[in-house]
N, CA and C atoms as a LAMMPS dump frame, in Angstrom:
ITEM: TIMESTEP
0
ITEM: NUMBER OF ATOMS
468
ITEM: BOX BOUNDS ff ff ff
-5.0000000000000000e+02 5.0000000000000000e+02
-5.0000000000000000e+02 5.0000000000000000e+02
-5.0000000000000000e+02 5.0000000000000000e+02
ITEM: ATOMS id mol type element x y z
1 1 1 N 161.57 413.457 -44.443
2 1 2 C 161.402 414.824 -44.906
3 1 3 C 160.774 414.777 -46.306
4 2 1 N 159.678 415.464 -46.531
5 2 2 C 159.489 415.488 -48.109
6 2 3 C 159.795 416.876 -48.186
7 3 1 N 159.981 416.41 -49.677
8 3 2 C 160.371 417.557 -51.038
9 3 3 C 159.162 418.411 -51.564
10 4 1 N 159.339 419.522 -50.847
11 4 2 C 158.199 420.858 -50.749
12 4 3 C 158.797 421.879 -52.089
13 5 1 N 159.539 421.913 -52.573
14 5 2 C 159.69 422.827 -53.34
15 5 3 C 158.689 422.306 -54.992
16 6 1 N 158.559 421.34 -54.898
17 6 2 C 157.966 420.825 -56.651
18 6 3 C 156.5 420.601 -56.557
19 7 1 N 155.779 420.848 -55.184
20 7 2 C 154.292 420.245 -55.121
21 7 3 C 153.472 421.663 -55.94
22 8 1 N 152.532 420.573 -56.037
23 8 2 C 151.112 421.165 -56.204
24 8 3 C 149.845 421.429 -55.612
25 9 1 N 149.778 422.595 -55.588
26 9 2 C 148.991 422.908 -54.424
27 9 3 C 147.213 422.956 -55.581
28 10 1 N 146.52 422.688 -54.466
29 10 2 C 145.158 422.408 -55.262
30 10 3 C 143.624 423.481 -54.291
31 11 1 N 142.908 423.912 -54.483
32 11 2 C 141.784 424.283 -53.768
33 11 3 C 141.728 423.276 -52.643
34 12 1 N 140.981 423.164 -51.289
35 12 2 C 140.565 422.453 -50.755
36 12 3 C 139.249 421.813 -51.161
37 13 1 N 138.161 422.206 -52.153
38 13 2 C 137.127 421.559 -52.682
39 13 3 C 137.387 420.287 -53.64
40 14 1 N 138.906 420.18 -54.034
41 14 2 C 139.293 419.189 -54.554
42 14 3 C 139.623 418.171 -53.651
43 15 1 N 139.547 418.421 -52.263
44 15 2 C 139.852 417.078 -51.191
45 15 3 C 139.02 416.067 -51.695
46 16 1 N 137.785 416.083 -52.262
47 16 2 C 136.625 415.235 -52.157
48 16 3 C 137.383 413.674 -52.988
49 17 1 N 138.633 413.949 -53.802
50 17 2 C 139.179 413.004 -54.212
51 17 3 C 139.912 412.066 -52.965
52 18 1 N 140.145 412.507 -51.774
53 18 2 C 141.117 411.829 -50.747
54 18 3 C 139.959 410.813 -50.192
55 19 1 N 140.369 410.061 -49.594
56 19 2 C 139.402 409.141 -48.719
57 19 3 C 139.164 409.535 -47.591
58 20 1 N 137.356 409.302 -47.19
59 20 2 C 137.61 410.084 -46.047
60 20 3 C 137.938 409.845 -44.482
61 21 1 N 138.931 409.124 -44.402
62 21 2 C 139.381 409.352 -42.985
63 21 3 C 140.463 410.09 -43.432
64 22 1 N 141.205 410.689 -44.764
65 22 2 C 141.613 411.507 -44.871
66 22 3 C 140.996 413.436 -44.764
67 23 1 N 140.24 413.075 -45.155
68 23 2 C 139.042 414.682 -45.185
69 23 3 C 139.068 414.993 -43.97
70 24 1 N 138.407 413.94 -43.172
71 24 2 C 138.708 414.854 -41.703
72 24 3 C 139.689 415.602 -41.235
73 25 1 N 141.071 415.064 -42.005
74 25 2 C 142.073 416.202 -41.435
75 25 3 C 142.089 417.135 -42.458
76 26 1 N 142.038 417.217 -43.402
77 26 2 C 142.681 417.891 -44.401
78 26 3 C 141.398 419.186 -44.281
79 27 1 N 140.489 418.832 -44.606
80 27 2 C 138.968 419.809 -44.224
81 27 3 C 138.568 419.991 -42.808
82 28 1 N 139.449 420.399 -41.924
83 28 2 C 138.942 420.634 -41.011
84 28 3 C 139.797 422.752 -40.545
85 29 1 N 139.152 423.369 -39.683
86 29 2 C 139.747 424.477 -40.12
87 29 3 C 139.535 424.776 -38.027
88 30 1 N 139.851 424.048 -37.184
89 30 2 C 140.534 424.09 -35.938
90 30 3 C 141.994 423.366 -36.094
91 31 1 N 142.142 423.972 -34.805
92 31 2 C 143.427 423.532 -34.111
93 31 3 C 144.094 422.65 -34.319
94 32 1 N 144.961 421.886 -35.649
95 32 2 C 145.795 420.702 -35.598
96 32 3 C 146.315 420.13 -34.443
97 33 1 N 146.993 421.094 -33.804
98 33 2 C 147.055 420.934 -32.422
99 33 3 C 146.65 420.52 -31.122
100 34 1 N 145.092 421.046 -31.212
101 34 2 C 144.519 420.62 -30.429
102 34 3 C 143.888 419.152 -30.418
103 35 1 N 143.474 418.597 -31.818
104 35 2 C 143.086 418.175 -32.396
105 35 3 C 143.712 416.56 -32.23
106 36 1 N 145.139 416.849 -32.343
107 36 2 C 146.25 415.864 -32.155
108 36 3 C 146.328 415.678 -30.924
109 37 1 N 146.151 416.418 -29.585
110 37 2 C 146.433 416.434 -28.367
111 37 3 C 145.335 415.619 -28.003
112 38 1 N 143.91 415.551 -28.526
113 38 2 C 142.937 414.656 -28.235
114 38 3 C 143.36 413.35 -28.403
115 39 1 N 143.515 413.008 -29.634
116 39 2 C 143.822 411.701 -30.198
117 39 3 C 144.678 410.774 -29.51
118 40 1 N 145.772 411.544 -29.29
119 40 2 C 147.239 410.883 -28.516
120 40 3 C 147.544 411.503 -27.352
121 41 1 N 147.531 410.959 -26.575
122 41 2 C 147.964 411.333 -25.182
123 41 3 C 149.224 411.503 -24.895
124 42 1 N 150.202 411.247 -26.057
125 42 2 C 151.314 411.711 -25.785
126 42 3 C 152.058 412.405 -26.813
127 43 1 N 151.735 413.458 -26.712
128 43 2 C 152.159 414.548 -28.043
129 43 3 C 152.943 415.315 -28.083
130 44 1 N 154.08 415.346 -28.768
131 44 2 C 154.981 415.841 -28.761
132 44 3 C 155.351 416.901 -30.343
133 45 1 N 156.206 417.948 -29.981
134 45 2 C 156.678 418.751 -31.895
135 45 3 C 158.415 418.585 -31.511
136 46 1 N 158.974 417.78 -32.703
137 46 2 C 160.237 417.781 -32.616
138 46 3 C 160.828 418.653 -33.76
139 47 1 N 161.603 419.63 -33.716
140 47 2 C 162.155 420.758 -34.703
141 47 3 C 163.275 420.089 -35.142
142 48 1 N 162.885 419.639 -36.597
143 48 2 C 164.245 419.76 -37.184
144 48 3 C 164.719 420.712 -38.044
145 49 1 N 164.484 421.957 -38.492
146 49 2 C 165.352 423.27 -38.684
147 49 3 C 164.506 424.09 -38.604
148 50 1 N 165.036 425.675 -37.737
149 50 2 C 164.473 426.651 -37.62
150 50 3 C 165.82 427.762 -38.241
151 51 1 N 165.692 428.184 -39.621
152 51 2 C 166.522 429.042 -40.038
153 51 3 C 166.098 429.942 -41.129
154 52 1 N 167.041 430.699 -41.128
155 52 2 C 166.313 432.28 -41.984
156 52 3 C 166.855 431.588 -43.432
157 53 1 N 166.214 431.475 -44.558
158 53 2 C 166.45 431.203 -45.639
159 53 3 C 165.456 431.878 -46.677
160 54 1 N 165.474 431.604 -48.098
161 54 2 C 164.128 431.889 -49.435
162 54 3 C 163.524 430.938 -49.537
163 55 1 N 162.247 431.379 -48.888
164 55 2 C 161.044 430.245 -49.414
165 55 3 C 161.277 429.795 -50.862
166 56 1 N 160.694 428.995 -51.027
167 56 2 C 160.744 428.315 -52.869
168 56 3 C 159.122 429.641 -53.194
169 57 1 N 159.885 429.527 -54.439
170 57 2 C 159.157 430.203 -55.252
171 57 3 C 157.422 430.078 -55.105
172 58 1 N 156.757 429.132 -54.732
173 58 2 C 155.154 429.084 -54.688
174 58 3 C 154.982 429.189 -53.248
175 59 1 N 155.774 429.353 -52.746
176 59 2 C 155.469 430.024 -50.938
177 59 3 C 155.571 431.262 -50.935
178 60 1 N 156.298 432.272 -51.634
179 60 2 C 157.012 433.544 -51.535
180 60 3 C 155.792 433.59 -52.138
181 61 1 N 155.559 433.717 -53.345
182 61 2 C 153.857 434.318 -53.664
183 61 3 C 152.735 433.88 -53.462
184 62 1 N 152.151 433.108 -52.252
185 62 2 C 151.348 432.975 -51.608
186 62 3 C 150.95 433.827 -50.628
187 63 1 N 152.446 433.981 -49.847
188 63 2 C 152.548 435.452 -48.875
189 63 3 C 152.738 436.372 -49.266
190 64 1 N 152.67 436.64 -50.478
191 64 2 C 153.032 438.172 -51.262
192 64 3 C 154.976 438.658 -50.775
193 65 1 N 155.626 438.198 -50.497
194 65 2 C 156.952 438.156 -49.711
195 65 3 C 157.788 438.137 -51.038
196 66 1 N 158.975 438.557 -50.752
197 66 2 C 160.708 438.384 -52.088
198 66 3 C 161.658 438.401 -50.376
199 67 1 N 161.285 438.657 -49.443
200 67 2 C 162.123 438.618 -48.302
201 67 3 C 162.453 437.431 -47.651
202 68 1 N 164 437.077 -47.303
203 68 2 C 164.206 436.307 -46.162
204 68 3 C 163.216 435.864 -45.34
205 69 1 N 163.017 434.519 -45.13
206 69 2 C 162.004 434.029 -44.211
207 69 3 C 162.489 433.262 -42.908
208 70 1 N 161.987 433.211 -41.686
209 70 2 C 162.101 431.891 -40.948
210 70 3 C 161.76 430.855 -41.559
211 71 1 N 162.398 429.831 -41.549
212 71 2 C 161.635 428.786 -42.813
213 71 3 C 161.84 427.215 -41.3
214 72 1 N 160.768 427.141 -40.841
215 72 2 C 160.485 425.957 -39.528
216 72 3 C 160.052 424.731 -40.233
217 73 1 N 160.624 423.355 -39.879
218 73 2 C 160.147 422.255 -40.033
219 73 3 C 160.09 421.312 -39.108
220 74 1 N 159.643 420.826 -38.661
221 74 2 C 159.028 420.383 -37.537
222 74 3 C 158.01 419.069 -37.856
223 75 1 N 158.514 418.149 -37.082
224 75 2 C 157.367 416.576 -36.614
225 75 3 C 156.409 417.129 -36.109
226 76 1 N 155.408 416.635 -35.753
227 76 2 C 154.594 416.142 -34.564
228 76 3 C 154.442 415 -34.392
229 77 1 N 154.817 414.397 -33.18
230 77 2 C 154.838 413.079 -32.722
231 77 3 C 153.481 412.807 -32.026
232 78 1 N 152.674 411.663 -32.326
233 78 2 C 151.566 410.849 -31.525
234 78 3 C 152.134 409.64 -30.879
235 79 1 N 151.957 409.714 -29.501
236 79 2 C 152.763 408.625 -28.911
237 79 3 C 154.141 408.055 -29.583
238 80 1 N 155.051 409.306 -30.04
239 80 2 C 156.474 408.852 -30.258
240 80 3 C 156.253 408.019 -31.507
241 81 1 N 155.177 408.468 -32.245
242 81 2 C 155.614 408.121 -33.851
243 81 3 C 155.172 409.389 -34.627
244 82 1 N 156.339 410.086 -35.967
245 82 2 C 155.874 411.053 -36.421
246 82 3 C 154.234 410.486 -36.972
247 83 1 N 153.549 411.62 -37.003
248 83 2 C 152.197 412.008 -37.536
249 83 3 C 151.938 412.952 -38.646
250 84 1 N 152.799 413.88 -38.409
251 84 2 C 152.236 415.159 -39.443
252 84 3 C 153.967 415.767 -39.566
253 85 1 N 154.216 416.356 -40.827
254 85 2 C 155.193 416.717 -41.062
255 85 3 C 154.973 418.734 -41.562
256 86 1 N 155.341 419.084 -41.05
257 86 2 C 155.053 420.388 -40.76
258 86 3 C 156.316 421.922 -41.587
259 87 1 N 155.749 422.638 -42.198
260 87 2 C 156.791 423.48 -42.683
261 87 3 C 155.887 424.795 -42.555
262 88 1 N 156.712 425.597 -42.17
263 88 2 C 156.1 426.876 -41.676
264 88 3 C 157.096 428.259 -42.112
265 89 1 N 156.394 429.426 -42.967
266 89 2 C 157.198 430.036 -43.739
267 89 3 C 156.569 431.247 -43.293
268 90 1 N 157.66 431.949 -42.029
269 90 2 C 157.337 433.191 -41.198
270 90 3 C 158.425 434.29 -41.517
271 91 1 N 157.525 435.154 -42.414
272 91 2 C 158.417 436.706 -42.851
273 91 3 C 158.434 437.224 -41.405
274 92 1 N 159.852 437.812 -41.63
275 92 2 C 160.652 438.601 -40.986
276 92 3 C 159.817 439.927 -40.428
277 93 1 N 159.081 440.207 -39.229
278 93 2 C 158.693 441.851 -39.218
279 93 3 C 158.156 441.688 -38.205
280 94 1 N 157.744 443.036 -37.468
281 94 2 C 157.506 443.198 -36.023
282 94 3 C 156.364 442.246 -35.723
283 95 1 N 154.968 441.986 -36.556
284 95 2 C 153.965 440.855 -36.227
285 95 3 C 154.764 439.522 -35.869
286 96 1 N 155.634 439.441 -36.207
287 96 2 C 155.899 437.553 -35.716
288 96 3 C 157.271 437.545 -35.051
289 97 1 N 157.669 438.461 -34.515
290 97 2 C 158.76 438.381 -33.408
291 97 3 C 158.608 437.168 -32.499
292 98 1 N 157.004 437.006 -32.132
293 98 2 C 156.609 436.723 -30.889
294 98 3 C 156.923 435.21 -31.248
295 99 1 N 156.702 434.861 -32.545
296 99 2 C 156.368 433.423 -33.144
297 99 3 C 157.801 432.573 -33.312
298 100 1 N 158.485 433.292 -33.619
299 100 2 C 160.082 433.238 -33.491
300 100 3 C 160.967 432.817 -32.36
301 101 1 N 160.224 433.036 -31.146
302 101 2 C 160.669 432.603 -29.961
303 101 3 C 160.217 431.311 -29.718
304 102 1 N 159.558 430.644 -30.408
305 102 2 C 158.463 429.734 -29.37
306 102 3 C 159.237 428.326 -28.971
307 103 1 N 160.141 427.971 -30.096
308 103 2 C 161.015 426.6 -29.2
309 103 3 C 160.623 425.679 -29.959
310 104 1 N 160.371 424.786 -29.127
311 104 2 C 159.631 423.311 -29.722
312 104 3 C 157.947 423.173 -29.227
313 105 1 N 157.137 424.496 -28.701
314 105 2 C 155.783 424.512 -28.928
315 105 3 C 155.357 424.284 -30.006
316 106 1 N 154.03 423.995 -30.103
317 106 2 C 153.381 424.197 -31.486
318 106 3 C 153.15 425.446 -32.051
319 107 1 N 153.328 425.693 -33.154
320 107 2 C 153.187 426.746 -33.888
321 107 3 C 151.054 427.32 -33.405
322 108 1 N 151.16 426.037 -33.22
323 108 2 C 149.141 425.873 -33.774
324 108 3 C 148.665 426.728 -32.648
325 109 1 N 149.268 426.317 -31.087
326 109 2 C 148.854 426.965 -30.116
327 109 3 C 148.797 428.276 -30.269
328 110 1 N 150.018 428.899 -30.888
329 110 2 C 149.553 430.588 -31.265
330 110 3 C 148.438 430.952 -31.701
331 111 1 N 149.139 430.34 -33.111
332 111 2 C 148.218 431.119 -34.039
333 111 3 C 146.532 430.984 -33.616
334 112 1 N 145.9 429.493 -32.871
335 112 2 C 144.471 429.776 -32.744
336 112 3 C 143.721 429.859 -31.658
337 113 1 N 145.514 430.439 -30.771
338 113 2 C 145.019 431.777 -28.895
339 113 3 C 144.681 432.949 -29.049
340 114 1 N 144.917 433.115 -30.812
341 114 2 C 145.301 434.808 -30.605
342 114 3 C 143.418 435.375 -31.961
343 115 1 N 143.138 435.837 -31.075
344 115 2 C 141.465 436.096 -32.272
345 115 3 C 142.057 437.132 -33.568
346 116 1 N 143.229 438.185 -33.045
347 116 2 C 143.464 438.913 -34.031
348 116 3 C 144.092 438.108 -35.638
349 117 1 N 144.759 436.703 -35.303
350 117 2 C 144.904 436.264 -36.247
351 117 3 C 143.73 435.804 -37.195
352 118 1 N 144.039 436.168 -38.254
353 118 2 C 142.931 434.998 -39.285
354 118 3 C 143.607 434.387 -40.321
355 119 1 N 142.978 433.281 -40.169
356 119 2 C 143.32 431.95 -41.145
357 119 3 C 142.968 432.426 -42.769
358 120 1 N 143.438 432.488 -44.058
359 120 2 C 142.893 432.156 -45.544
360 120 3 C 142.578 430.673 -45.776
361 121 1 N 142.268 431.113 -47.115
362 121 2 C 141.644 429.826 -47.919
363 121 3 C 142.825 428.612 -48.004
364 122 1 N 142.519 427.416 -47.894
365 122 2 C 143.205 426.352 -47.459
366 122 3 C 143.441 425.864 -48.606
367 123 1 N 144.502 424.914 -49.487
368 123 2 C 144.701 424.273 -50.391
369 123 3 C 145.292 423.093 -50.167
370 124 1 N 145.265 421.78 -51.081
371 124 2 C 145.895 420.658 -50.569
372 124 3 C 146.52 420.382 -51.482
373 125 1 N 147.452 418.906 -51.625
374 125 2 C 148.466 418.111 -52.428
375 125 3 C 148.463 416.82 -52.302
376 126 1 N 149.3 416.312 -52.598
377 126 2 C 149.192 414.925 -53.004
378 126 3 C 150.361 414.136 -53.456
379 127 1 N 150.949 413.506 -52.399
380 127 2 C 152.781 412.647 -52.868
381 127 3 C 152.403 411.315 -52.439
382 128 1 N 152.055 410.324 -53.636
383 128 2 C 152.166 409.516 -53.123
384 128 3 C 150.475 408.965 -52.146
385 129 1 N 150.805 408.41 -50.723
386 129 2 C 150.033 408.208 -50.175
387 129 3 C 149.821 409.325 -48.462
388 130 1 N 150.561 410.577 -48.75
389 130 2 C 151.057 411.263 -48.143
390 130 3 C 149.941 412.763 -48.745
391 131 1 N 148.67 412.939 -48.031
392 131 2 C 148.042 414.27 -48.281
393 131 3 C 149.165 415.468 -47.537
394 132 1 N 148.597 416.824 -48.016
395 132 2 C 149.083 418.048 -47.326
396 132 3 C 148.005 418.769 -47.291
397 133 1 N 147.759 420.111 -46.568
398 133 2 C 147.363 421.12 -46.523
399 133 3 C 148.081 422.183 -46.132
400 134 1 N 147.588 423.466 -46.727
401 134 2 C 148.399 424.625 -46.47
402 134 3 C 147.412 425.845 -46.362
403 135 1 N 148.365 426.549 -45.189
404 135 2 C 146.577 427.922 -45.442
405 135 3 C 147.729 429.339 -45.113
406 136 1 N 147.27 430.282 -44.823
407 136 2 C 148.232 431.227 -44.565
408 136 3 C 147.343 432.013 -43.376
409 137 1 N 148.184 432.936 -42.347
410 137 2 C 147.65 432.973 -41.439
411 137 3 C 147.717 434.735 -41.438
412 138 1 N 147.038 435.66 -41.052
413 138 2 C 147.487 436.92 -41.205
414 138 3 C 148 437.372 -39.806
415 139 1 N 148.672 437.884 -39.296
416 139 2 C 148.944 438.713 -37.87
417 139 3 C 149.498 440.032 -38.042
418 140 1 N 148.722 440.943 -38.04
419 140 2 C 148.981 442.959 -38.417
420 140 3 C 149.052 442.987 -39.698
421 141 1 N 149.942 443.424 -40.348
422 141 2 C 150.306 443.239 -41.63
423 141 3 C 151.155 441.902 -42.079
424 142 1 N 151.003 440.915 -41.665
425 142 2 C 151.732 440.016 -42.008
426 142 3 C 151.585 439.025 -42.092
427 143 1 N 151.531 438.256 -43.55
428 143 2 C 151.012 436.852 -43.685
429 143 3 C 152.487 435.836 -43.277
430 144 1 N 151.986 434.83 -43.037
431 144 2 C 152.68 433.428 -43.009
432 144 3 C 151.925 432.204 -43.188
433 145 1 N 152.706 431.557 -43.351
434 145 2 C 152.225 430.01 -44.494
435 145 3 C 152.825 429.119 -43.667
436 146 1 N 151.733 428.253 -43.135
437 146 2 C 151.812 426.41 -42.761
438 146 3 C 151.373 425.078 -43.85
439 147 1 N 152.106 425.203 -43.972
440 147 2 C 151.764 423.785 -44.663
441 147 3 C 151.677 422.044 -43.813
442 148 1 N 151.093 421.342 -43.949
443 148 2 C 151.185 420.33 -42.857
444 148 3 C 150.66 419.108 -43.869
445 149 1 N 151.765 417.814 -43.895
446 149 2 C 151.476 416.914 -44.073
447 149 3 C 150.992 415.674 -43.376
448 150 1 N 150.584 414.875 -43.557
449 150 2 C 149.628 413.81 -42.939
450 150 3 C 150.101 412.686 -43.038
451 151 1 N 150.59 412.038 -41.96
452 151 2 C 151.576 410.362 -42.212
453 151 3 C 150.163 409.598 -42.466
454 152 1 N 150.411 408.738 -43.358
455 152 2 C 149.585 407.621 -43.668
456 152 3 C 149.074 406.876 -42.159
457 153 1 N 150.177 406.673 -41.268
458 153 2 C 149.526 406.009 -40.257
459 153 3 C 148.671 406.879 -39.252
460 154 1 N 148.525 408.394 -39.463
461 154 2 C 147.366 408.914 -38.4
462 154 3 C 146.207 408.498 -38.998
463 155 1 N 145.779 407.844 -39.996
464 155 2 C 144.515 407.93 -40.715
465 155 3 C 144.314 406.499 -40.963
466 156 1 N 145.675 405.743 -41.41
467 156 2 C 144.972 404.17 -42.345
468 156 3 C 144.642 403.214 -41.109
């Protein structure tokens, strides 16, 4: 699990510092999901907490939010080794009822079935040897925030 509350989030034009078999993930603006389902033939999202809590302070004003959130964290497994470490920060309101149900699907499959959603501007981080990206997604009136980290071994 990393420690999401202390990062720094950066433009995505600052990726150009990552190496690039890192860029490809981090700059890319399809389907993580889908993306991962190519690569590994055996892909799996394992949830380890789906609960209503307060985003940390640089998530809540990203989404413009002071409200209770679903706050999701979640693996994705490539052939039964984590890959990407995943945190997903979904306000409470009639747009994401639907998102709330979903289980142990990917979040990704929603959000890029549905055309009414749109993606914002993407930003990244940096722990270590461990990139992130984060973008926020709109559905009616309602933003939500993915953030997704990158295991060293999908890339080195």
């Amino acid at each position: 699990m990393i420690d999401t509350q202390t990062l720094v989030w950066q433009d995505l034009a600052l990726s150009k510092k990552a190496p690039a078999a890192v860029q490809l993930w981090l700059d890319d603006n399809t389907s993580l999901t889908a993306k991962l389902k190519q690569q590994f033939s055996d892909f799996s999202v394992r949830v380890l907490s789906q609960q209503q809590a307060t985003p940390h302070a640089h998530e809540a004003s990203i989404i413009n939010t002071s409200k209770t959130c679903t706050i999701r964290e979640v693996e994705l497994l490539g052939n039964g080794e984590v890959v990407v470490f995943a945190r997903s920060i979904i306000p409470l309101s009639d747009d994401t009822q639907e998102i709330l149900d979903i289980g142990s699907k990917p979040l990704g499959e929603i959000l890029f079935n549905n055309p009414n959603i749109k993606r914002g501007a993407m930003q990244i981080t940096q722990i270590g040897h461990i990139w992130g990206r984060r973008s926020t997604f709109t559905i009616g009136q309602t933003s939500l925030l993915v953030s997704e980290f990158f295991m060293e071994k999908l890339y080195a």
